[in-house]
N, C-alpha and C positions, 0 to 999 in steps of 0.2 A: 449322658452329655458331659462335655469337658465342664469345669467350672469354671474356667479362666474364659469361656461363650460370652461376650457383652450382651447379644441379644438369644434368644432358644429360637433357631427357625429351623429345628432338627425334624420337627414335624412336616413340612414343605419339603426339606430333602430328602426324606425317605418317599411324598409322592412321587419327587421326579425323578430320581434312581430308579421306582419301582415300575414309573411308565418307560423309563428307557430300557430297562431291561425287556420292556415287553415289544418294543419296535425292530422291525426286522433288524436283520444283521449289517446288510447293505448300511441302514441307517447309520445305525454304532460305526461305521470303521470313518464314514462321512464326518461323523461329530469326534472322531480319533484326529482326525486328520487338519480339522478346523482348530479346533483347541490350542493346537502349535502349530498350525502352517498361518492363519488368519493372522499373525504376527507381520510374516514376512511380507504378505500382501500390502499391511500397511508399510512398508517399508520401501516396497515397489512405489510406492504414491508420492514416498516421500522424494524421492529421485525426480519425481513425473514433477512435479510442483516446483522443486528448484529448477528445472531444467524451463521450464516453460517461462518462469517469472525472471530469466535472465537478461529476456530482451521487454520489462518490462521497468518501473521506476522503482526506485533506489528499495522504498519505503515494503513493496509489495515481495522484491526480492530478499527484504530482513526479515519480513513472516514466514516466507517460505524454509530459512535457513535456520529460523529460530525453533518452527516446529517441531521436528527431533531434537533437537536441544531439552525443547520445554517436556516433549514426552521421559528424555531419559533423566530430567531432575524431579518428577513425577515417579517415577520406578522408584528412584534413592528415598524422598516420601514414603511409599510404601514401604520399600525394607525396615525404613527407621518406628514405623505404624510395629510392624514383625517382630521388634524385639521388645517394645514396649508390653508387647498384649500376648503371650506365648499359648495361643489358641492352638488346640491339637487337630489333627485333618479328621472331618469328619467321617471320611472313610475306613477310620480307625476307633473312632470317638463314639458314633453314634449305633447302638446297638438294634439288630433286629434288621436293618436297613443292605437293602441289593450290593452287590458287590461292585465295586468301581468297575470301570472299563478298562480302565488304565489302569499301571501299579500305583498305589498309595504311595505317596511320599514320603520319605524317611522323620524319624523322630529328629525335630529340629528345626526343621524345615515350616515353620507355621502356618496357621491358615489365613490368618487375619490381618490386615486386607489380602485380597487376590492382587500379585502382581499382575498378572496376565490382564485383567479385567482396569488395573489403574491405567497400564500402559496400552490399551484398547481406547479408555475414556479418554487421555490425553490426544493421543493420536486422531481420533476422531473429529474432536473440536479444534485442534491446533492444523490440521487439513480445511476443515469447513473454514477459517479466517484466512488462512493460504492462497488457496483455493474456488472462489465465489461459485459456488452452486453444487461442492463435491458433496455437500452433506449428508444428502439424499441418498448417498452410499457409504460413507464414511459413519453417519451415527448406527444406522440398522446393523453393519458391520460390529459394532462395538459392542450393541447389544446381543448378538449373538453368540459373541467369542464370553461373556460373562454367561450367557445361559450354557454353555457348552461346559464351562467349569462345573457346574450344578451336575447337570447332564450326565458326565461322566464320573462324577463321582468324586471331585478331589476337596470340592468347597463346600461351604453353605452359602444359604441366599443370599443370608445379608454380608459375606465376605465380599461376593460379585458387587452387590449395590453399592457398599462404601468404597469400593477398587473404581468403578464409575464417578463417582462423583468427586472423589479424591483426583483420578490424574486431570477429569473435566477443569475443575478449579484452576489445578497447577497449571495447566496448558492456558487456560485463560488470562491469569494472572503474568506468568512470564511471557508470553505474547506483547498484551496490551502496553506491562510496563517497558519492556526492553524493544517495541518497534522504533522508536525514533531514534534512541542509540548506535541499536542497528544500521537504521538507517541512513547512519552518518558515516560511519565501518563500511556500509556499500559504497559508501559515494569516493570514500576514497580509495579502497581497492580498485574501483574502476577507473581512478587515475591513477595507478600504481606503475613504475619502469619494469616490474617483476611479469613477464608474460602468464605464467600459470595463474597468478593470483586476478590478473586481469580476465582469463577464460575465465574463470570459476566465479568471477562478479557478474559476466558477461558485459554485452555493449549497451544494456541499455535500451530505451525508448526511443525509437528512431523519430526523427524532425521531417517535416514535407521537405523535400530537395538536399537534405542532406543524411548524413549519419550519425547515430549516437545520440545520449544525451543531450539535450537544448540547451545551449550553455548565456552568459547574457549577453553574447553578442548576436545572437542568432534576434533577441527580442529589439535589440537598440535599447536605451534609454529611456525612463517615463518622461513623458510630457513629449517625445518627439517623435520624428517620422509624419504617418498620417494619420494621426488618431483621431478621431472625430469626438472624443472626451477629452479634457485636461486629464493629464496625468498617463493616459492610457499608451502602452507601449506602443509606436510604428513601425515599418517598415523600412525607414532608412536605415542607411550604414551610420555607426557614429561617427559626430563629427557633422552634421545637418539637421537642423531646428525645424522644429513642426510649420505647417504651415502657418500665416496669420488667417484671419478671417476677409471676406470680402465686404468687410462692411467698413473701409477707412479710404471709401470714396466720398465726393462730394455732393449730397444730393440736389445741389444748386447747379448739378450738368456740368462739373470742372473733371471731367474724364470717367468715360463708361465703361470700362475697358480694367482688367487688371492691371499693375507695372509690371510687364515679365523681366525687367532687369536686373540682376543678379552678381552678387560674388559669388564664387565658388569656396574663397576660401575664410569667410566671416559665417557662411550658414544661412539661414534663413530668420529674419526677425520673425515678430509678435508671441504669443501667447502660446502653449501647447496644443494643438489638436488644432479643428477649424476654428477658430474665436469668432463668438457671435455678435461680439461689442464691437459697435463703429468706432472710425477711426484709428482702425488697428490694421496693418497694412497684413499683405501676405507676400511679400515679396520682399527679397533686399534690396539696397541701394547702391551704384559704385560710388567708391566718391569721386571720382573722375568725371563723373558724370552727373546732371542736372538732379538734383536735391529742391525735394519740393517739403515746402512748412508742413504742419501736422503729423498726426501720428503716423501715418501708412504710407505718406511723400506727396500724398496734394493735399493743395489748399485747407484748409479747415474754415477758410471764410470765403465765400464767395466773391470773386472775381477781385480776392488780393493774393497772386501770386507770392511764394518765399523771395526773397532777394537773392538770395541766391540759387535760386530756380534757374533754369535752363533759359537760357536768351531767347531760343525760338519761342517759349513760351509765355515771353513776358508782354503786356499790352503794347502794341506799335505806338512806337512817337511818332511825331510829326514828321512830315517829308520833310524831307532837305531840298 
């Protein structure tokens, strides 16, 4: 065994050498095949995920973008793991033990961590947060591609395990801290004059009735429109006030009836949302027109009209 080994798990690799030498052939050219093609599969995903989170929000399209990212500064990790610890392959190192599948790796070339197996773990995890539900394929994947190292002959066990849980980290780590960054880098690429850089953000989360991202004119204003809570965004275009509430009539029978009279270009008084407080009108007033005391345009006292209320509405004088 090398001595530069942090751990001895030369005894496990000569089991699984020794079983794979003894499984058909078909098998071996199968785990030939994985070993380096299981790379590119995740690679195909990684396409499959930017492509998909294009037309979704900002935030979902920065994980998607970040994840090869986050695998390939996971790989740099491991190399930098490679020169620290000059572990020799144990296809060379361990005596007594099956012959590799594949050729051994040249002197130099280290064991310790498996790239293959970090950039497996990163890839893995940094698709499952991409991704919502890939996992279920993307980690069994990962684990495989480090038993294949074994398998074949080029690692030890625990090179695969630390190559696992190494890119896992990495990928986690740069995800979590770089998605809101990112997704700020989306948000302006997808207002960018530059057409390429706008594909490659894509359009975005589509609005009911319109296109693209929901920008704040799509919401109006808080507190206006028809929001049935203060505060809550409505409906209207800006530029018109929530409704008031119906409760700034007079319960002494001084008008049953809402005021539907209105500006158009002053808005709508009272409160944001329906307001539940009397004497809060829901309607505007012209001023050209009859102006009644109180909050909402009548009375707030029983059977004393404003003075300057509307003539027809004021108690009849006496005949002439």
């Amino acid at each position: 065994m090398d001595p530069n080994t942090p751990i001895d798990t030369s005894g496990l690799y000569r089991d699984i050498t020794d079983f794979a030498a003894d499984t058909p052939e078909w098998t071996q050219h199968v785990a030939e095949l994985w070993t380096e093609g299981g790379l590119l599969l995740f690679g195909v995903l990684f396409i499959v995920a930017w492509w998909r989170t294009r037309h979704s929000e900002s935030r979902a399209l920065a994980v998607a973008v970040l994840a090869p990212l986050a695998t390939a500064l996971a790989y740099v990790g491991s190399e930098l793991f490679k020169s620290l610890v000059d572990e020799e392959r144990p296809c060379r190192a361990v005596s007594g033990a099956a012959t590799s599948l594949v050729t051994c790796p040249p002197v130099g070339d280290w064991s310790f961590p498996s790239n293959h197996s970090t950039i497996a773990g990163a890839a893995a995890v940094a698709l499952a947060l991409a991704w919502r539900g890939i996992g279920w394929l993307t980690l069994p994947m990962a684990v495989l591609m480090a038993f294949s190292r074994v398998f074949v002959g080029v690692h030890y066990p625990h090179d695969v395990a630390v190559g696992l849980l190494l890119g896992a980290l990495v990928a986690f780590l740069v995800l979590r801290l770089g998605e809101r960054p990112a997704g700020r880098v989306v948000e302006s690429m997808r207002g960018s004059s530059t057409g390429v850089v706008r594909w490659f953000a894509g359009p975005g989360r589509a609005v009911p009735g319109g296109h693209g991202v929901p920008s704040a004119a799509d919401h109006g204003y808080a507190g206006q429109g028809y929001g049935s809570q203060p505060g809550q965004a409505g409906h209207e275009p800006v530029g018109h006030g929530g409704y008031g509430g119906y409760g700034g009539y007079d319960p002494a029978g001084h008008g049953e009836r809402p005021d539907t009279r209105g500006s158009a270009d002053t808005g709508y008084t009272g409160y944001p949302g329906y307001a539940e407080q009397p004497g809060h009108s829901g309607r505007p007033h012209q001023p050209h027109q009859s102006d009644y005391s109180g909050y909402g345009g009548y009375s707030s006292h029983p059977g004393r009209p404003d003075e300057s209320g509307h003539p027809d509405d004021r108690p009849a004088g006496p005949a002439s």
